[in-house]
C-alpha positions as CSV (number, residue, x, y, z in Angstrom):
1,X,31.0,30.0,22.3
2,X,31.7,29.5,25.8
3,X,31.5,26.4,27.1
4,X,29.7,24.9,30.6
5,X,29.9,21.3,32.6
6,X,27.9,19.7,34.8
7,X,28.8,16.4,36.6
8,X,25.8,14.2,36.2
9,X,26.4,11.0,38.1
10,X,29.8,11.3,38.1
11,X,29.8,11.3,34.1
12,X,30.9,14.9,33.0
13,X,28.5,16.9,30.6
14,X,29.8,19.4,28.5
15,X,27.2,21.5,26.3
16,X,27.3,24.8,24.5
17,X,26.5,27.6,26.7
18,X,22.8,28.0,27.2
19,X,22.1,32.2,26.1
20,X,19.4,32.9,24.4
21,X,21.3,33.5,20.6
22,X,23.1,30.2,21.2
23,X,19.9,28.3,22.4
24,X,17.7,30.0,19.4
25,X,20.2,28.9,17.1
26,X,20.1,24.9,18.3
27,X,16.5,25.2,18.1
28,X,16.2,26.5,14.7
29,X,19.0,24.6,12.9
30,X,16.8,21.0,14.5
31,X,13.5,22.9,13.0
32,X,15.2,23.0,9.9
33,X,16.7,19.6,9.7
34,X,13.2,18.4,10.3
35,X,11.6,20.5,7.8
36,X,13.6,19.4,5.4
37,X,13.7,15.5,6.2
38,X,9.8,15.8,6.3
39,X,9.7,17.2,2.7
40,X,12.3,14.8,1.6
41,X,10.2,12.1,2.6
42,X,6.8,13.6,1.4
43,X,8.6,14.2,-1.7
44,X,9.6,10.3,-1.7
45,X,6.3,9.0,-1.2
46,X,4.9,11.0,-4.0
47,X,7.5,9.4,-6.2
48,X,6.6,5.5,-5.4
49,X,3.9,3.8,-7.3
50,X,1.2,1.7,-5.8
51,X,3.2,-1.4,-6.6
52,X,6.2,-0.5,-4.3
53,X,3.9,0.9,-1.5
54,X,3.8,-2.1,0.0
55,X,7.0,-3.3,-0.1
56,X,8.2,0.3,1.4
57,X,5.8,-0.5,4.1
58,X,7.5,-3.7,5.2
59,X,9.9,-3.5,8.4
60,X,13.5,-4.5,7.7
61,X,16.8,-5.1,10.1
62,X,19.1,-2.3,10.1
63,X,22.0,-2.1,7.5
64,X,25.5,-3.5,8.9
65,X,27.3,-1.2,6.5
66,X,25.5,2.1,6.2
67,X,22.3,3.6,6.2
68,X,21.9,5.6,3.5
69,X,20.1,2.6,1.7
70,X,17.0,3.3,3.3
71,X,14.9,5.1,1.0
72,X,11.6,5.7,2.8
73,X,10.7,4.6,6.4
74,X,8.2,2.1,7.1
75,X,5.4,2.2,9.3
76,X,6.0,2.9,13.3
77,X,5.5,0.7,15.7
78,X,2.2,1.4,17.9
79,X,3.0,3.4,21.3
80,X,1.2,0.6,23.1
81,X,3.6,-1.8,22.1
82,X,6.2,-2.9,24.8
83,X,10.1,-2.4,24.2
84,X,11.9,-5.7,23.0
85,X,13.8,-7.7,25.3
86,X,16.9,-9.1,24.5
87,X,17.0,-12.6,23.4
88,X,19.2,-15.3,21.7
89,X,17.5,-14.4,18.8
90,X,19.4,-11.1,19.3
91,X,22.3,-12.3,20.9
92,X,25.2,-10.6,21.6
93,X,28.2,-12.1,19.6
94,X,31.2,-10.3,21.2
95,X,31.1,-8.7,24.3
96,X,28.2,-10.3,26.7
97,X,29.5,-11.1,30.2
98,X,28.0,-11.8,33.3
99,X,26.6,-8.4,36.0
100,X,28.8,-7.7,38.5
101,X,26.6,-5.2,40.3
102,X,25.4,-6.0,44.4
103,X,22.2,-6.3,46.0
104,X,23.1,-2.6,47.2
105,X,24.0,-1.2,43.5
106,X,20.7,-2.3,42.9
107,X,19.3,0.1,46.1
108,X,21.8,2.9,44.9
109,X,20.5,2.8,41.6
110,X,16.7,3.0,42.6
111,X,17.7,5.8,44.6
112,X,20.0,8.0,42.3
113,X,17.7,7.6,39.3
114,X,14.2,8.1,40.9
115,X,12.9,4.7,40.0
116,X,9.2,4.3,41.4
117,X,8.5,2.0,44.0
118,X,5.8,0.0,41.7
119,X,9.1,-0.4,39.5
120,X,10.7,-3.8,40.0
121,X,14.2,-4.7,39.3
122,X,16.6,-7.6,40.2
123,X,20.1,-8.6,39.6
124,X,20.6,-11.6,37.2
125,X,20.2,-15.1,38.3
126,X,23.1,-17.5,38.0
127,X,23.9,-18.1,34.5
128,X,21.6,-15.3,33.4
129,X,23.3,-12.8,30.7
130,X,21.8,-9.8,29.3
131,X,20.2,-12.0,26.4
132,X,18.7,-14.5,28.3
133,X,16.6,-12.6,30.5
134,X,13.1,-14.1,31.7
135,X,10.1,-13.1,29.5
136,X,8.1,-10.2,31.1
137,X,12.0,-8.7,32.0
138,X,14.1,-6.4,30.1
139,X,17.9,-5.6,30.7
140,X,19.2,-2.1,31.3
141,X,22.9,-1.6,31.7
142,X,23.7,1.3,34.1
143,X,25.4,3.3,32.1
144,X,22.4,4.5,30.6
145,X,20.9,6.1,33.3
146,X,24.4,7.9,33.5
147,X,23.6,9.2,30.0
148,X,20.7,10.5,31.0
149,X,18.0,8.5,30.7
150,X,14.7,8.0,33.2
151,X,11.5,6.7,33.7
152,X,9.4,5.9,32.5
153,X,11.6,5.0,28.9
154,X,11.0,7.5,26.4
155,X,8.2,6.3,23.9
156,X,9.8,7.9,21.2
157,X,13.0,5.4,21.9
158,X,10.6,2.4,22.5
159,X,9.0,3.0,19.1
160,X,12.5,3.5,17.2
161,X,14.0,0.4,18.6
162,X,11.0,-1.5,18.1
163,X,10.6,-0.1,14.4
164,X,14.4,-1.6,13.3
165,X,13.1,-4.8,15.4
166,X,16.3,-4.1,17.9
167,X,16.0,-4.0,21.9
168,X,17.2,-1.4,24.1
169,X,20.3,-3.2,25.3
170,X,21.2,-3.4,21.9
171,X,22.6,0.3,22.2
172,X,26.2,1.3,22.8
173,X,26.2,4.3,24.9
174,X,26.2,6.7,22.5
175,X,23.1,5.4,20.6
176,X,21.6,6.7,23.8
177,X,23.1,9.7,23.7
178,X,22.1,10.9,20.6
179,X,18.1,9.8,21.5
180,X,18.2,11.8,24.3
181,X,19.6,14.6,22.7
182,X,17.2,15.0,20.1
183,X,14.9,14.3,22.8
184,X,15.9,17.4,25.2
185,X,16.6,19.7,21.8
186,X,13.1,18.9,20.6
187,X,11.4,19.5,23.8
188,X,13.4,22.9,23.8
189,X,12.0,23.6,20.7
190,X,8.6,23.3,21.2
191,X,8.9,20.4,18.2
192,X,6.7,16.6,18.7
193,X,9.2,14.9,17.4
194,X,8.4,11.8,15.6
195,X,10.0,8.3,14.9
196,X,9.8,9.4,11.1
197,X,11.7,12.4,12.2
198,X,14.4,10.6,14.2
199,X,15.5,8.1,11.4
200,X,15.3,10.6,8.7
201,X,18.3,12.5,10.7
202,X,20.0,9.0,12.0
203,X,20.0,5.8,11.2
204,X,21.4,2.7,13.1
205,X,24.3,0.3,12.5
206,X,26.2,-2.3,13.7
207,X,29.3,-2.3,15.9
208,X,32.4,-3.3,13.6
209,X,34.2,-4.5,17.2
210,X,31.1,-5.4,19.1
211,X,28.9,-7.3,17.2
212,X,25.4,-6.9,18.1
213,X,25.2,-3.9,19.4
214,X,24.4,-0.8,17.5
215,X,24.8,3.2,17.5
216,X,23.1,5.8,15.9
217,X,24.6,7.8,13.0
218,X,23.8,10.8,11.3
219,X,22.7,11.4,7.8
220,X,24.2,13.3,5.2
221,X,25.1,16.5,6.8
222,X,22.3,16.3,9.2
223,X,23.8,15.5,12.4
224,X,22.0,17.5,15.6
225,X,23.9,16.2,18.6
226,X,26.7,17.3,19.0
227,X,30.6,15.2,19.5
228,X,29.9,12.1,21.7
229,X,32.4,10.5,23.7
230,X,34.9,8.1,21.6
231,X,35.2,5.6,24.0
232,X,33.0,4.0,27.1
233,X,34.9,1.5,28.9
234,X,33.6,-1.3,31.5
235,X,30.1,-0.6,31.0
236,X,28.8,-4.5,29.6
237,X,29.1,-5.7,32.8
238,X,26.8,-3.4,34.5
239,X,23.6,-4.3,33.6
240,X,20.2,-5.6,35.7
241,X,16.8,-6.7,34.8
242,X,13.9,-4.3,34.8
243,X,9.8,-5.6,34.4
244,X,8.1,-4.3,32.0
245,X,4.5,-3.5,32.8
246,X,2.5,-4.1,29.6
């Protein structure tokens, strides 16, 4: 299939080439992956017996080794519910320096992304981190928004993160990526894609290397994004603090 690019932010987008046939196929192969998680997991609730309904039901932290031990997901979080900020609680145990972005990178990035006025962001205050931010604030790191992503935050990534009890800072880059895909691929499909939906297909799990920090993987031959990059380099120093309005 041929192949396109577009530079987006100075981050270069490949994707398969948009024709109708190619496009149609995309579209159907996520219908089907959904179909078939959804019966999977219909079939799985008929299986469990009052007695373990309740202990299906109760929210756990994501496996460190591998996913494929969840058998049935647990309740979603409400859409009203605000995204998790990062904390000690949460703390990043590898990689968690201090921002290195200006006053102006803060202006540029207002500008670039389309950030609404009403939305306020600062830079860090001295001896801030990224999980030590001020209640009422969440952190973003920059490279994010060169992903893809835009306000206001997706709920169907609010709800995931806040389902596996993680914040959004919490993803490496191409955790992001593959929301955002299933995102745009869903929307292309005409599909309302739900936060049952997007776990059956991925799950999280921990950096080996960067310890608390996850990315999304794909379940047993039902991965819908396609390659993501292998490597992002000098991106945990780029972060700010974003308000959330509740």
């Amino acid at each position: 299939m041929d192949k396109q690019k577009e530079v987006i932010d100075d981050v270069d987008v490949e994707w398969t080439s948009t024709d109708s046939s190619d496009s149609s196929s995309d579209d159907e192969e996520l219908m089907s992956t959904i179909r078939r998680s959804r019966l999977e997991h219909e079939f799985q609730q008929s299986q469990m017996g009052a007695g373990t309904s309740n202990e299906a039901s109760e929210r756990s932290r994501p496996a460190t080794t591998s996913g494929e031990e969840f058998v049935s997901i647990p309740p979603i979080a409400r859409l009203s519910e605000p995204p998790r900020r990062l904390t000690t609680e949460t703390y990043l145990r590898t990689s968690n320096p201090r921002s290195v972005l200006t006053e102006q990178d803060l202006s540029d990035i207002r500008g670039r992304y389309g950030f609404p006025n009403e939305v306020q962001i600062r830079l860090p205050f001295k001896g801030e981190r990224a999980d030590t931010v001020s209640e009422g604030w969440i952190c973003m790191y920059t490279i994010y928004f060169e992903c893809g992503l835009r306000l206001p935050l997706p709920p169907l990534l609010i709800r995931a993160m806040n389902h596996y009890n993680l914040a959004i800072p919490q993803l490496m880059p191409n955790g992001m990526r593959v929301f955002l895909g299933l995102i745009v691929l869903s929307e292309e499909a005409s599909i309302e894609l739900t936060v049952d939906d997007m776990l059956a297909i991925y799950y999280p799990q921990e950096n080996a290397k960067d310890h608390g920090r996850y990315s999304m993987y794909p379940r047993r031959k039902k991965q819908v994004v396609g390659e993501m990059k292998n490597v992002d380099r000098y991106w945990q120093d780029r972060y700010f603090f974003m308000h959330i309005n509740k």
